[in-house]
C-alpha positions in Angstrom: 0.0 0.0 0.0 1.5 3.2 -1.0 2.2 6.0 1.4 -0.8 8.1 2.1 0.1 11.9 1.4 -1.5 15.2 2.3 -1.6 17.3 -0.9 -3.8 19.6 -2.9 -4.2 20.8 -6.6 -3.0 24.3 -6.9 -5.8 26.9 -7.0 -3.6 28.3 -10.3 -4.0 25.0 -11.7 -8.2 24.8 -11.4 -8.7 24.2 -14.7 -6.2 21.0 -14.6 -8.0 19.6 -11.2 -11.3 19.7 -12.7 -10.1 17.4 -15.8 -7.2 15.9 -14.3 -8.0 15.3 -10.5 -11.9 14.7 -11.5 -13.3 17.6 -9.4 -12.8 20.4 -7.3 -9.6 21.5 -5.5 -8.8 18.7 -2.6 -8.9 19.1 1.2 -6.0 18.9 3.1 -7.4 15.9 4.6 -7.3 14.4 0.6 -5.2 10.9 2.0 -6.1 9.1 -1.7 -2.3 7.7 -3.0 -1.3 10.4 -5.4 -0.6 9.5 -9.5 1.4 11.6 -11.1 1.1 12.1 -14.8 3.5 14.0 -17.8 0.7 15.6 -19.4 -3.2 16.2 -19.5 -4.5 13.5 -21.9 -3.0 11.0 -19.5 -3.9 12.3 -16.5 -7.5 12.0 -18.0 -7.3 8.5 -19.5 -5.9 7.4 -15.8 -8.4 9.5 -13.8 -11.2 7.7 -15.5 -9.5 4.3 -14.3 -8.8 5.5 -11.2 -12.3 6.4 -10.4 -12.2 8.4 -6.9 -9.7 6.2 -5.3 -6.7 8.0 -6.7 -5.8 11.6 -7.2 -4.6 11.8 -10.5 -2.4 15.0 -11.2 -0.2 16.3 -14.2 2.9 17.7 -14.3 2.0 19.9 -17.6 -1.0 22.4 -17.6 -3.9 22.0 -20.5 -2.5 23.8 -24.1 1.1 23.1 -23.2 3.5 21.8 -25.9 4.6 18.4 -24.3 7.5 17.9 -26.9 9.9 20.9 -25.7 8.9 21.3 -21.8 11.1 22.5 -19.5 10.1 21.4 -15.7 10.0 23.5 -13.3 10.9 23.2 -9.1 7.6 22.6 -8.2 7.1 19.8 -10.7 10.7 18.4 -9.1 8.8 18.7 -5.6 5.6 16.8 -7.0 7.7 14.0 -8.5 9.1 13.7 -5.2 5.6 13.2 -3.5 4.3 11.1 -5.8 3.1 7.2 -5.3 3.2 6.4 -8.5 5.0 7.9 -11.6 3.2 7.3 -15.4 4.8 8.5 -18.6 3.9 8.0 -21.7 7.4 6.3 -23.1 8.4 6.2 -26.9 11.2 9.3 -26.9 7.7 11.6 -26.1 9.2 13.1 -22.6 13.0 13.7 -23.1 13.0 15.7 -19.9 11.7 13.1 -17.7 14.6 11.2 -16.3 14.6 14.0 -13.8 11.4 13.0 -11.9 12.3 9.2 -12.3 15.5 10.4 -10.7 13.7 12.7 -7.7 11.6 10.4 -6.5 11.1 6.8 -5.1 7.5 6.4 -6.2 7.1 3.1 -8.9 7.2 4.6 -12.5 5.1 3.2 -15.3 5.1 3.4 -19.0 2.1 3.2 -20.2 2.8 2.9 -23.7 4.4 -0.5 -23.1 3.1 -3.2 -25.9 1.8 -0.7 -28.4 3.7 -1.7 -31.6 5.6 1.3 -32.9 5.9 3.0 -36.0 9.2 4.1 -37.1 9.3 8.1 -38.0 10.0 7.9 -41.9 12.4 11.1 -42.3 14.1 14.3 -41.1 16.2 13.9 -37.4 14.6 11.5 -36.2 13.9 9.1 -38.9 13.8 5.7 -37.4 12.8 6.6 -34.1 9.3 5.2 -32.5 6.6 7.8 -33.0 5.6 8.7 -29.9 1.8 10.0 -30.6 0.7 6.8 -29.6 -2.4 7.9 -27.9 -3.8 8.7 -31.2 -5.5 5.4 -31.7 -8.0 4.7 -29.6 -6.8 1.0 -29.7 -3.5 1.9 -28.3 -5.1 4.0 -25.6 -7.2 0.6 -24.5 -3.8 -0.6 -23.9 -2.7 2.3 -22.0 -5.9 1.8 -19.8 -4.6 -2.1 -19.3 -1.2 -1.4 -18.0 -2.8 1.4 -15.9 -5.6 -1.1 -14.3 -2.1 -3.1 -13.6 -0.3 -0.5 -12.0 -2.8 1.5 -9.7 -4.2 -2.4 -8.7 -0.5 -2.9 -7.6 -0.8 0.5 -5.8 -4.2 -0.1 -4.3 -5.0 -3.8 -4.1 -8.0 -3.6 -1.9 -9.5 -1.3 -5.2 -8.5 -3.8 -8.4 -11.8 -4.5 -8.8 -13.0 -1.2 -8.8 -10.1 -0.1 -11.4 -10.8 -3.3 -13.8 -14.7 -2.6 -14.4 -13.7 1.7 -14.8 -10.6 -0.3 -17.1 -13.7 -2.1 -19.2 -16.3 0.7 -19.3 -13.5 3.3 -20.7 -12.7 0.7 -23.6 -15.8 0.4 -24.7 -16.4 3.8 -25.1 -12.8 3.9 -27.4 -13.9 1.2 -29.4 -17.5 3.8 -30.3 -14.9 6.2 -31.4 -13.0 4.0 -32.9 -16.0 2.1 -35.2 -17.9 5.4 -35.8 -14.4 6.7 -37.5 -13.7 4.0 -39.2 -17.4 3.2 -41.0 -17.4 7.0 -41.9 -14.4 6.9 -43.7 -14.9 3.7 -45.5 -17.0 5.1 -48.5 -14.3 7.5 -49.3 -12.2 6.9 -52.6 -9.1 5.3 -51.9 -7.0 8.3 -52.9 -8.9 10.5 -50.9 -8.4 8.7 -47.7 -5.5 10.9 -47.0 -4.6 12.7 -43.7 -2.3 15.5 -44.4 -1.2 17.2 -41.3 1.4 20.0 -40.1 3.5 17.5 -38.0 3.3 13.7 -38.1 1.2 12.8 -35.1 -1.5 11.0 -36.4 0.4 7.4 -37.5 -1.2 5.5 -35.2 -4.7 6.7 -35.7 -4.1 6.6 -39.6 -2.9 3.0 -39.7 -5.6 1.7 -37.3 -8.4 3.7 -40.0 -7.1 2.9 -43.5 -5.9 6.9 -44.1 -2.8 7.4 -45.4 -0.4 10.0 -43.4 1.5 12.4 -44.9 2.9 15.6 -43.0 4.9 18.8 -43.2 7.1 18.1 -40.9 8.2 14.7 -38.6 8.1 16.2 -34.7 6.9 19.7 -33.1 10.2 20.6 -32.4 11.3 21.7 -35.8 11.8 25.7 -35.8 9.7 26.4 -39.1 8.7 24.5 -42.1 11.3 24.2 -45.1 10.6 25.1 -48.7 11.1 21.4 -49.2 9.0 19.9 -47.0 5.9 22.4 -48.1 6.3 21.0 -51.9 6.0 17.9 -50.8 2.9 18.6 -48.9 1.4 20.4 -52.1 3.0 17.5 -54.5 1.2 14.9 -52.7 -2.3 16.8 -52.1 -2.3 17.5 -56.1 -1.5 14.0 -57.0 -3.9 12.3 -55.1 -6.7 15.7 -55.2 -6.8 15.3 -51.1 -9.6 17.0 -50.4 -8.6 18.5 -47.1 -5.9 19.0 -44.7 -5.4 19.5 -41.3 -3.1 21.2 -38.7 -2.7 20.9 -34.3 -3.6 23.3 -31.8 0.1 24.0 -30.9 1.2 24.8 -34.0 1.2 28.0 -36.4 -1.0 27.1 -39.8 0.5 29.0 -41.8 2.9 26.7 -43.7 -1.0 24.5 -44.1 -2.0 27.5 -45.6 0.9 27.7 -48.1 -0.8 24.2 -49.4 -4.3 25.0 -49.0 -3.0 28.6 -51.6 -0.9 26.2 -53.7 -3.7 23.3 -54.0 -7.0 24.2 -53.6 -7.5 21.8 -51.1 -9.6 23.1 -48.3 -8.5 23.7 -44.4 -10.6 21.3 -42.9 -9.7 22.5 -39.4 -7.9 22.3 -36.2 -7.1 18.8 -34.8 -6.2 18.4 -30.7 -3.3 16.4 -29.9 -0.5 17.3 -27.1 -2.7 18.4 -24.7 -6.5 18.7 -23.6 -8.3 22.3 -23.3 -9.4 23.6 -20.0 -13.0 22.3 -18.8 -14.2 25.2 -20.8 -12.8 24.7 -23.8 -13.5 22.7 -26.5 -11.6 19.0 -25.8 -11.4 18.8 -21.5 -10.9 15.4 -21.9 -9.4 12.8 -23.8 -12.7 11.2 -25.1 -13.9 14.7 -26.4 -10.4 15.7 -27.9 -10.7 11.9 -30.0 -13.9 13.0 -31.1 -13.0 16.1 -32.2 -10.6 15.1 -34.4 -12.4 12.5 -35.7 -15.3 14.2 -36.6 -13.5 17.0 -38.0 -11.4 15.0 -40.2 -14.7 12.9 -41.1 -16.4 15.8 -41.8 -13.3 17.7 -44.5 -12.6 14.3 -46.2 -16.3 13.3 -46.9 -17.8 17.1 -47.6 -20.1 16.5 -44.6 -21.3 19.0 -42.2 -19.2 18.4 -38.7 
C-alpha cells in the first residue's frame, strides 16, 4: 500500500484539477495515494481508471506543448511526493529522467506493448513515433497497463479499477468504429490525412488513411521550402480534399498548401494536450472525437 500523502491541486491550476484530478480542489485531509502524470491527456485517461480512489495529477497544464517542456521546481517537488509515476514512453518526454531520478515512487510506461511505428524522415527518422495515444486502440492498452499499476498500488480497489478499465474501452472502441465506418466510402485516394506534423500514425494505420505531413516532430523551428512541396506535391497527385493542422502549432505553412492546391482547411485537430474544462476538448474522449469528426467531416464534404 503506498504511502498516504496530504496534498492539494494548486488553486492556479483549477482548470487542470477539474479534468485531471476529477473535481474540485482537494482538502487537506485528501489521504487518496497520489498519480502523477507527464501531461493532461493522460492524467484523464488514468483519472477515469482510477475512479475516486486516486488523485490523479499532471505535471503539464492544458495547451502546453509536451515535446519541448522545461520542468519546473515545483514539478521536481511533485515528483518527489508522488506514489506512483506514469509517462507515456516512446522518446515523447525527453525531460523526464529528472522525476524518475527525484523520486522513489514506482514509474510506469504506459505505452508498453503498443507496436511502434518508425518516424519515416528528417532527425529523427527511425525513431518510434511517440503520438501513440492517437488510436483509440492503443489507448485501451494504456488503460490495461494502468488497471495493472494503480491495482498494484491499491490492491483492496483492483476490482473497482478493472470494471472503470472495461467501461472506458468500450467507449474507445464507439470512437473507434464510428471513424472507421465514416471513412470507408471514401475513394481510396482520398483517404489521406495531411497534417502539419506527423502525429497522427497511429490513428491513420488503425483507419485505412494514409499519413503524410509537413514536418516529422513539433520541435522543428519552421517548415522548409522542401518539406511544403512535398505537402502540395502529394495533395495535387492524389486531389486530397482537405488538410489538417494541431492546436500548438502555427497554420501557416498549411495555408501555403491549402493557396498552392486548392485543397480546403478542414480544421484544427487536438493532440499534445487537452483544453481547460471550458474549452473545446477537456478530456481525452472529447479531444478523440473532435478530431475525428473534424477529419470525417473535410474528407467526406459533410457538415461536422
Amino acid at each position: 500500500m503506498a504511502n498516504l500523502r496530504k496534498t492539494v491541486c494548486a488553486l492556479a491550476a483549477s482548470a487542470l484539477v477539474l479534468s485531471a484530478c476529477g473535481g474540485p480542489a482537494d482538502s487537506t485531509d485528501d489521504k487518496r495515494p497520489v498519480v502523477l502524470t507527464t501531461f493532461t491527456v493522460l492524467a484523464d485517461i488514468a483519472s477515469n481508471v482510477a475512479g475516486d480512489k486516486l488523485k490523479v495529477e499532471s505535471i503539464t497544464k492544458p495547451g502546453a506543448e509536451i515535446h519541448g517542456y522545461e520542468p519546473t521546481p515545483d514539478d521536481i517537488k511533485k515528483a518527489a511526493k508522488a506514489d506512483l509515476i506514469l509517462d507515456n514512453g516512446l522518446n515523447l518526454e525527453a525531460w523526464f529522467a529528472r522525476f524518475v531520478k527525484e523520486s522513489d515512487a514506482p514509474h510506469k510506461v504506459v505505452s508498453e506493448g503498443v507496436q511502434p511505428i518508425a518516424i519515416g524522415e528528417d532527425a529523427y527518422q527511425g525513431k518510434p513515433n511517440p503520438h501513440a495515444w492517437m488510436s483509440p486502440k492503443n489507448v485501451g492498452i494504456y488503460v490495461d497497463n494502468m488497471v495493472k499499476a494503480f491495482s498494484e498500488l491499491s490492491s483492496g480497489d483492483a476490482a473497482v479499477f478493472k470494471a472503470n478499465g472495461d467501461a472506458y474501452k468500450a467507449k474507445l472502441q464507439e470512437v473507434q468504429d464510428e471513424m472507421t465506418n465514416a471513412l470507408s466510402t471514401l475513394p481510396k485516394n482520398e483517404r489521406a490525412l495531411v497534417t502539419c506534423e506527423g502525429a497522427f500514425s497511429y490513428l491513420a494505420r488503425d483507419t485505412g488513411l494514409t499519413e503524410r505531413y509537413i514536418w516529422a516532430v513539433n520541435a522543428e523551428q519552421q517548415a522548409t521550402p522542401q518539406q511544403i512541396t512535398r505537402a502540395i506535391e502529394f495533395v495535387k497527385e492524389n486531389k486530397v480534399p482537405a488538410v489538417f493542422c494541431e492546436s500548438t502549432v502555427s497554420d501557416a505553412p498549411m495555408q501555403q498548401v491549402v493557396s498552392a492546391t486548392g485543397a480546403a482547411f478542414g480544421g484544427v485537430l487536438f493532440v499534445d494536450s487537452l483544453s481547460g474544462p471550458e474549452g473545446p476538448v477537456p478530456t481525452y474522449l472529447d479531444l478523440i472525437r473532435h478530431d475525428s469528426k473534424t477529419i470525417v467531416a473535410a474528407l467526406t464534404g459533410a457538415k461536422p
